[in-house]
KETOR-354316 format. One record per residue (C-alpha): residue in one letter; x, y, z. Coordinates in pm, whole numbers, plus 50000, padded with zeros to 5 digits. Each point is the difference from the previous one (the first is absolute). Layout:
<rs>
   aa       u       v       w
    A       X       Y       Z
...
</rs>
This chain:
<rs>
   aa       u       v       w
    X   32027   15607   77758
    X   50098   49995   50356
    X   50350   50058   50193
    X   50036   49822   50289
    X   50211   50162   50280
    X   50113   50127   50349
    X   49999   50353   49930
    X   50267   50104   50225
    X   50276   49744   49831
    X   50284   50134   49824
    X   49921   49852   49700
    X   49605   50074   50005
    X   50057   50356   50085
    X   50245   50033   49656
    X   49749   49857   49814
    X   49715   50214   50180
    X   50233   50268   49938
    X   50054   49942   49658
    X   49634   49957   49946
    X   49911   50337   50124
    X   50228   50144   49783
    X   49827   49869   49706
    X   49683   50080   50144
    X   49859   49628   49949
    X   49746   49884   50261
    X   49937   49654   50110
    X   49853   49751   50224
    X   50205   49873   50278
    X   50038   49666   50220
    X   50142   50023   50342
    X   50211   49677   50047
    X   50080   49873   50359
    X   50380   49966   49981
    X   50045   49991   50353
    X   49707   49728   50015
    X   50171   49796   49734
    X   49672   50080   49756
    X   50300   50028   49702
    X   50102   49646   50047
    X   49672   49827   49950
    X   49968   49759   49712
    X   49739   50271   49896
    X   50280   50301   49990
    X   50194   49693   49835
    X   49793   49999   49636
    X   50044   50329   49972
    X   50383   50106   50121
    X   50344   49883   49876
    X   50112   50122   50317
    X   49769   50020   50262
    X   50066   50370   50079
    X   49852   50276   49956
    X   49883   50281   49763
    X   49833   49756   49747
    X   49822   50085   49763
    X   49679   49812   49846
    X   49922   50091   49661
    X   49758   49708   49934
    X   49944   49670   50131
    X   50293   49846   49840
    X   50176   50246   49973
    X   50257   50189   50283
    X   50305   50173   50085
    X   50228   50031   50304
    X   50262   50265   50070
    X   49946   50324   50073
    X   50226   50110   49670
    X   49825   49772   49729
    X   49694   50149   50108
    X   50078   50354   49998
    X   50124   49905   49657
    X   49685   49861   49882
    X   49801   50288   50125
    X   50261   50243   49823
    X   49932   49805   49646
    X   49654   49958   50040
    X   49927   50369   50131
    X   50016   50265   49725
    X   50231   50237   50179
    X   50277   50305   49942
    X   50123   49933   50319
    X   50357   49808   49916
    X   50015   49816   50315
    X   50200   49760   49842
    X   50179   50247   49824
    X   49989   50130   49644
    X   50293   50057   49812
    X   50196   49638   49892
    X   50251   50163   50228
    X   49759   50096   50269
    X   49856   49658   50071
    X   50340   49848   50010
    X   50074   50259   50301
    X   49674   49930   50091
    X   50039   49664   50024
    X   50359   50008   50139
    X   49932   50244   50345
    X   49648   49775   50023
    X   50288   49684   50049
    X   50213   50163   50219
    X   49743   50126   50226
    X   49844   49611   49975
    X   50335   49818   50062
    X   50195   50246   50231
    X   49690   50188   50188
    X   49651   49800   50009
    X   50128   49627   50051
    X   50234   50060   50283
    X   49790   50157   50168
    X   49729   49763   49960
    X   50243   49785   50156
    X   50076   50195   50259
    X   49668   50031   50125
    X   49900   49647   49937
    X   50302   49851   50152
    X   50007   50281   50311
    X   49646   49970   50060
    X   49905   49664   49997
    X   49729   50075   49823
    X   49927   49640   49817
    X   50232   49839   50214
    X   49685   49723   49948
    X   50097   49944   49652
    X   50309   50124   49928
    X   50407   49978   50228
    X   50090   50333   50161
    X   50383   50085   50028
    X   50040   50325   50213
    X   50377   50072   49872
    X   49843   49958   49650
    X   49784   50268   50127
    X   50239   50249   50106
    X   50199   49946   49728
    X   49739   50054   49759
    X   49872   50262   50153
    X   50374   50129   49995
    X   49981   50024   49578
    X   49687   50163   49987
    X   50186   50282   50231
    X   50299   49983   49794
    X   49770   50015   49689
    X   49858   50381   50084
    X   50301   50166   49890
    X   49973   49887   49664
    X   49636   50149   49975
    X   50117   50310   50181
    X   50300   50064   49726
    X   49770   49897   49677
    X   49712   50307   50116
    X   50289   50282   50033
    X   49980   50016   49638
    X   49614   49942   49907
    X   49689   50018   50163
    X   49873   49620   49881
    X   50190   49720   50062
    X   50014   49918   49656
    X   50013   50241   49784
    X   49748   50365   49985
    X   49687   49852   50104
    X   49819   49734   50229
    X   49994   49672   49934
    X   50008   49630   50142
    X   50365   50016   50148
    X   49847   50317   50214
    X   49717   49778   50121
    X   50231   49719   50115
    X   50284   50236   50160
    X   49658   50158   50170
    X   49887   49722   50118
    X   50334   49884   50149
    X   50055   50333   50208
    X   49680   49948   50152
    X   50019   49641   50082
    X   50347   50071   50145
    X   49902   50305   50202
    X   49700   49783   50143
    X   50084   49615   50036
    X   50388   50040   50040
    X   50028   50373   50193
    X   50250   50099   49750
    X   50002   50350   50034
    X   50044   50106   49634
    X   49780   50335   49958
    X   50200   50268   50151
    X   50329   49880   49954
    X   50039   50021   49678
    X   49864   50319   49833
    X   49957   49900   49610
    X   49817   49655   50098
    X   49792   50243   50226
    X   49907   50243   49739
    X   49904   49760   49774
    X   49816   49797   50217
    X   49809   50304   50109
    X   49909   50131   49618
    X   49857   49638   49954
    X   49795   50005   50293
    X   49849   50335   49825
    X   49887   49736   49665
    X   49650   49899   50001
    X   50132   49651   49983
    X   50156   49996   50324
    X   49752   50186   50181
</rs>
């Protein structure tokens, strides 16, 4: 079994992340994004998508995004750890904040940074005022966070789980690739990003 990756990727560092968390270990592939390594007709067998995480399982067999495989890992990994939730109500929450963190927090500002940056400009169209404005929701988005951790320490309910690796993951890609200033100005998401940073998992 082998996950191929760019370690310091959004989407690879939720599943790293996540992976930690479980404590399951496993060989990794460093894939040359920037080279173009993902689109090879090689990278092409094995990935619907030609992004990375993906994960090989067998030689026929593989998944891409980051999500599927942390939920492979979480069925396939005896484990107490809930990260999907517990509770039929739990994993609906669960489920829910993981969405709105997705839809309203980590794509626009992958956008953002893809469209600001230029970063693939080789493959891809780059629109600057789709930049700004996406990086303009992401902003707007923070509130949200900040008003759901007055009441609770998790973002989804009274302990960690996948919806507090993906808001994670966004404040740090925001704070780094888009100089939002986020930690600071607003206390709860501070706190909380702070007691994570104390988890094994995050260390």
């Amino acid at each position: 079994m082998k996950l191929y990756e760019v370690a310091t990727t959004p989407s690879c560092r939720r599943v790293n992340i996540f992976l930690k968390a479980l404590g399951v270990e496993i060989e990794r592939v460093t894939v040359d994004i920037r080279g173009g390594e993902n689109l090879s007709e090689t990278y092409r067998q094995m990935s619907i998508n030609l992004k990375v995480p993906l994960l090989e399982i067998d030689a026929n067999t593989h998944l891409c995004e980051s999500l599927a495989i942390c939920r492979y890992f979480d069925e396939v990994t005896p484990n107490q750890r809930y990260l999907f939730g517990q509770t039929p109500l739990e994993k609906a929450q669960v489920e829910m904040w993981n969405r709105i963190v997705e839809w309203q927090g980590l794509i626009p500002a992958f956008q953002a940074f893809r469209n600001l940056s230029g970063v693939y400009r080789d493959r891809e169209t780059c629109v600057s005022a789709w930049g700004e404005e996406s990086k303009k929701r992401v902003a707007e988005f923070m509130p949200l966070l900040e008003q759901q951790l007055q009441s609770q320490h998790y973002l989804a309910g009274k302990h960690l789980t996948v919806a507090d690796i993906s808001a994670y993951v966004l404040i740090t890609f925001c704070e780094a690739r888009l100089q939002l200033v986020i930690i600071g100005n607003y206390p709860r998401i501070s706190d909380w990003y702070q007691m994570l940073q104390q988890h094994d998992a995050f260390l």
